[in-house]
LUMLUM-413228 format. One record per residue (C-alpha): x, y, z. Coordinates in pm, 1 decimal, always signed. Layout:
BEGIN
c1	c2	c3
X	Y	Z
...
***
This chain:
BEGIN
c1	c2	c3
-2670.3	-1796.0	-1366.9
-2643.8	-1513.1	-1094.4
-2335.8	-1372.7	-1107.8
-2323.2	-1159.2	-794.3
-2475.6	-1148.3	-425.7
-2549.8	-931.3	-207.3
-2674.0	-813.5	+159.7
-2708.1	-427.5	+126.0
-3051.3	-287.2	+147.6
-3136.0	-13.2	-118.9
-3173.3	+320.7	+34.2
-3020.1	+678.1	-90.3
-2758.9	+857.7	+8.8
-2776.6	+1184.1	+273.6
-2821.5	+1465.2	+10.1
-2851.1	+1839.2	+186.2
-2943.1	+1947.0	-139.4
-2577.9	+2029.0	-175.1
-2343.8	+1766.9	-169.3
-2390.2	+1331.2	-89.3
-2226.3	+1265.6	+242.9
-2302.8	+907.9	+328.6
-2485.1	+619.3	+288.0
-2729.0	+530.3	+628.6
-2606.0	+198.6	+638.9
-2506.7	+258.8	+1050.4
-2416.7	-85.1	+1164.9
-2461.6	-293.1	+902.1
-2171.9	-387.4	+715.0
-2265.7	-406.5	+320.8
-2149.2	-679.9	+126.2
-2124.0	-809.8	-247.3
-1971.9	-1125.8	-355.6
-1896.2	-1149.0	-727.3
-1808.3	-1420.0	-911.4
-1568.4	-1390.8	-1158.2
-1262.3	-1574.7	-1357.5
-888.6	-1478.2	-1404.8
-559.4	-1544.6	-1484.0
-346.7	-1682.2	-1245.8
-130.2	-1392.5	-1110.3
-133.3	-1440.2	-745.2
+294.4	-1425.0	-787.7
+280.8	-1079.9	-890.3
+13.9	-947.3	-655.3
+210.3	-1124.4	-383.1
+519.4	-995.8	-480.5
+351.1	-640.7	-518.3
+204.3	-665.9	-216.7
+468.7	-725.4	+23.4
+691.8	-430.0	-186.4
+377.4	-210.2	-54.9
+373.1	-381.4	+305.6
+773.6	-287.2	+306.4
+697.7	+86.8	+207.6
+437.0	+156.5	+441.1
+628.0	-6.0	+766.8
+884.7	+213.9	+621.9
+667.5	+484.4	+608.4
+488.6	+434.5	+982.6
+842.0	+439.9	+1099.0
+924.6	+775.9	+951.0
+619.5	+902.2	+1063.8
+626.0	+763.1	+1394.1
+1034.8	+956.9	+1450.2
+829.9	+1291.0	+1301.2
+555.4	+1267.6	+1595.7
+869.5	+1264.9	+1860.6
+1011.5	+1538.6	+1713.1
+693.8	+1731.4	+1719.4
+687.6	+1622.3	+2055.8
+1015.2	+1773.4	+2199.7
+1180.7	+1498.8	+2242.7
+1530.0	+1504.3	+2394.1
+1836.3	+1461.6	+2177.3
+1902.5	+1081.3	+2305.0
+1583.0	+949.3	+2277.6
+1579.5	+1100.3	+1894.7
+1915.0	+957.0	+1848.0
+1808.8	+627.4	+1947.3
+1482.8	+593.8	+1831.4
+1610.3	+626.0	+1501.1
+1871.0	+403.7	+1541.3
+1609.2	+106.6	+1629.5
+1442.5	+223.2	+1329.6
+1721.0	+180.3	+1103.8
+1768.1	-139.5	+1258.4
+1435.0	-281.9	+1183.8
+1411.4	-137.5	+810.4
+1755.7	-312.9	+754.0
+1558.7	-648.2	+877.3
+1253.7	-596.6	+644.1
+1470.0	-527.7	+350.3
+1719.6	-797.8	+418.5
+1467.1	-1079.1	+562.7
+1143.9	-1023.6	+385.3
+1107.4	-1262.7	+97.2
+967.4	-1100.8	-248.8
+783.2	-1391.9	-412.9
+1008.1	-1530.6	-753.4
+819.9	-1552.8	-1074.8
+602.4	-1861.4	-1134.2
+597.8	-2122.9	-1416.0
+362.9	-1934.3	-1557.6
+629.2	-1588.3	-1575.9
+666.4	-1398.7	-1851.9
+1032.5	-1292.6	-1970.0
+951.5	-959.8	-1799.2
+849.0	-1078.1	-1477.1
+1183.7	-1223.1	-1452.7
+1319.3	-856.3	-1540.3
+1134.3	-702.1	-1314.1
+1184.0	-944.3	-1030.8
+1552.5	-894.0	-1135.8
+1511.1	-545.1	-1106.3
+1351.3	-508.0	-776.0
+1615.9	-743.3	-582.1
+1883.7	-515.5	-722.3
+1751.5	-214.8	-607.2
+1697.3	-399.2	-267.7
+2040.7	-478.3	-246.7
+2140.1	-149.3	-342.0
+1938.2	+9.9	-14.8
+2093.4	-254.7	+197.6
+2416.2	-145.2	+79.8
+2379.9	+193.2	+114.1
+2208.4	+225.9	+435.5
+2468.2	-16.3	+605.7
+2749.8	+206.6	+467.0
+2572.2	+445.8	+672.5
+2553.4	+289.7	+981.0
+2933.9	+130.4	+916.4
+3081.7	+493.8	+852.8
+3301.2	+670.8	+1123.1
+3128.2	+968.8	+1043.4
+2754.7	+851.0	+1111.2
+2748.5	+933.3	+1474.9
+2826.6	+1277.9	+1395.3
+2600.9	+1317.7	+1130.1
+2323.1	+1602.4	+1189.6
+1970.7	+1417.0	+1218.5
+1872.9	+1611.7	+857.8
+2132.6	+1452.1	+644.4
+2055.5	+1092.8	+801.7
+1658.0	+1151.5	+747.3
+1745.3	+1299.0	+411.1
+1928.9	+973.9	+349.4
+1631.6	+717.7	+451.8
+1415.2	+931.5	+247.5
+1568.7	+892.0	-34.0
+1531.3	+465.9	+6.1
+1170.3	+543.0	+91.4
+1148.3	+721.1	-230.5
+1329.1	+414.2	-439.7
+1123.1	+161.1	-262.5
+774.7	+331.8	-358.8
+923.1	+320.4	-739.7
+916.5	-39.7	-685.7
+565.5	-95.6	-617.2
+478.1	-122.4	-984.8
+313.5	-409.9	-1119.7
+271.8	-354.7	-1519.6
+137.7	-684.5	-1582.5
-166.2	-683.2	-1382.9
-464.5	-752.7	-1585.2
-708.2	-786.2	-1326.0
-937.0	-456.0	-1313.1
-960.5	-268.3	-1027.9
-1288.6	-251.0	-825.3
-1530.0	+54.4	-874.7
-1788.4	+105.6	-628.0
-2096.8	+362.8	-749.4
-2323.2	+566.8	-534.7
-2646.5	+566.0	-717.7
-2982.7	+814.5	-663.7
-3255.2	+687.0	-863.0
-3076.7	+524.8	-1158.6
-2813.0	+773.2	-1198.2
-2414.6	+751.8	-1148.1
-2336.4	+993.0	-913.1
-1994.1	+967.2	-758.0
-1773.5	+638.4	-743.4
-1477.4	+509.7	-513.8
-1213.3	+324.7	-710.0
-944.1	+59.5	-513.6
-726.5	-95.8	-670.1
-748.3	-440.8	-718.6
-409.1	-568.3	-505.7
-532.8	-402.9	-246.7
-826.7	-615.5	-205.4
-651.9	-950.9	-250.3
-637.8	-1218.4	-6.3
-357.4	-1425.6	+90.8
-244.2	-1632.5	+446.3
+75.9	-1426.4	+436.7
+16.3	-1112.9	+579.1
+305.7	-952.5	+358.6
+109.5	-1094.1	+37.4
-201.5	-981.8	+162.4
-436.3	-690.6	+23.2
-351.5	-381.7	+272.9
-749.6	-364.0	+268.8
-838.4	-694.8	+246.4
-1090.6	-754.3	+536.8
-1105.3	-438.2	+675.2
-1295.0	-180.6	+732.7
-1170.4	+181.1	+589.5
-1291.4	+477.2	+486.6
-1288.9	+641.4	+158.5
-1388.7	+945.1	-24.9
-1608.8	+912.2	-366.2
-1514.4	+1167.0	-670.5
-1821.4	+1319.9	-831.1
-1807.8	+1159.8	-1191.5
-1712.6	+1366.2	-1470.4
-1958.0	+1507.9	-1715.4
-1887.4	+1411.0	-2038.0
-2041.3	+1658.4	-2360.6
***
């Protein structure tokens, strides 16, 4: 029985006698379709998932307030821009539903599910204290950042799935028959789901990545 398809024509990768820089695909998009059998975890992947959506929106925000800084902005429109963004990361923490374990869940899924609303409520709480305090509005823009860092920080702890038996995806560059260098994504990443939240961060679409050179062994 075939196991796998697949709509990528062989050809080698640009060598300058140096170093591999890509594959001459141009256009065409390569594909492989395997066929394989797991457990049923979509619950944690979901649940993993949408931790991962929450840091990175998290993150773009952060990211987005550093660009107006770099940009000069004036004292207001700093002030207020991250004011909205508080605002919005209080709605994603406080309206975005983490998936509860299935029938299927294991006593630590229940734990860890446990574990991750507390620590949810626990940002909630704090940043609203924040906002709440008399003192916010006179708070220098360093402490405040220094403050929503420190959630970004406990959120990425979160994103931690220890029961995920599913192996990540390798993809090889060959020449000739030999392993050269590989690209390795991790397996939640790829998953699909209607739920955007729940939904692989790479899953259908297109990215780019770097391959490591694989290690010599003795």
């Amino acid at each position: 029985k075939q196991w796998y398809q697949r709509r990528v024509r062989a050809c080698n990768p640009v060598y300058d006698g140096t170093q591999y820089h890509f594959m001459p695909w141009s256009r065409t998009k390569p594909t492989v379709i395997l066929h394989s059998e797991w457990e049923d975890v979509e619950y944690r992947v979901g649940a993993l998932n949408t931790l991962i959506w929450m840091r990175d929106f998290m993150g773009d925000k952060m990211e987005q307030y550093s660009t107006l800084e770099k940009a000069f902005a004036k004292e207001y429109e700093l002030d207020d821009k991250f004011d909205a963004n508080l605002e919005e990361l209080l709605n994603v923490l406080s309206g975005t539903y983490i998936e509860e374990p299935g029938e299927n869940g294991t006593e630590l899924d229940k734990k860890l599910y446990e574990k991750r609303m507390f620590m949810i409520n626990n940002m909630i709480d704090e940043l609203t204290a924040m906002m709440e305090d008399g003192k916010y509005y006179f708070m220098c823009r360093a402490d405040k950042r220094k403050k929503v860092q420190g959630v970004y920080e406990k959120l990425g702890d979160l994103c931690v799935e220890p029961q995920l038996d599913i192996p990540d995806v390798f993809i090889w560059m060959l020449t000739g028959t030999k392993r050269v260098a590989y690209v390795r994504i991790p397996v939640n990443d790829l998953m699909y789901s209607k739920s955007k939240f729940k939904r692989g961060r790479h899953c259908e679409q297109l990215a780019p990545s770097s391959s490591r050179y694989r290690e010599k062994t003795p």
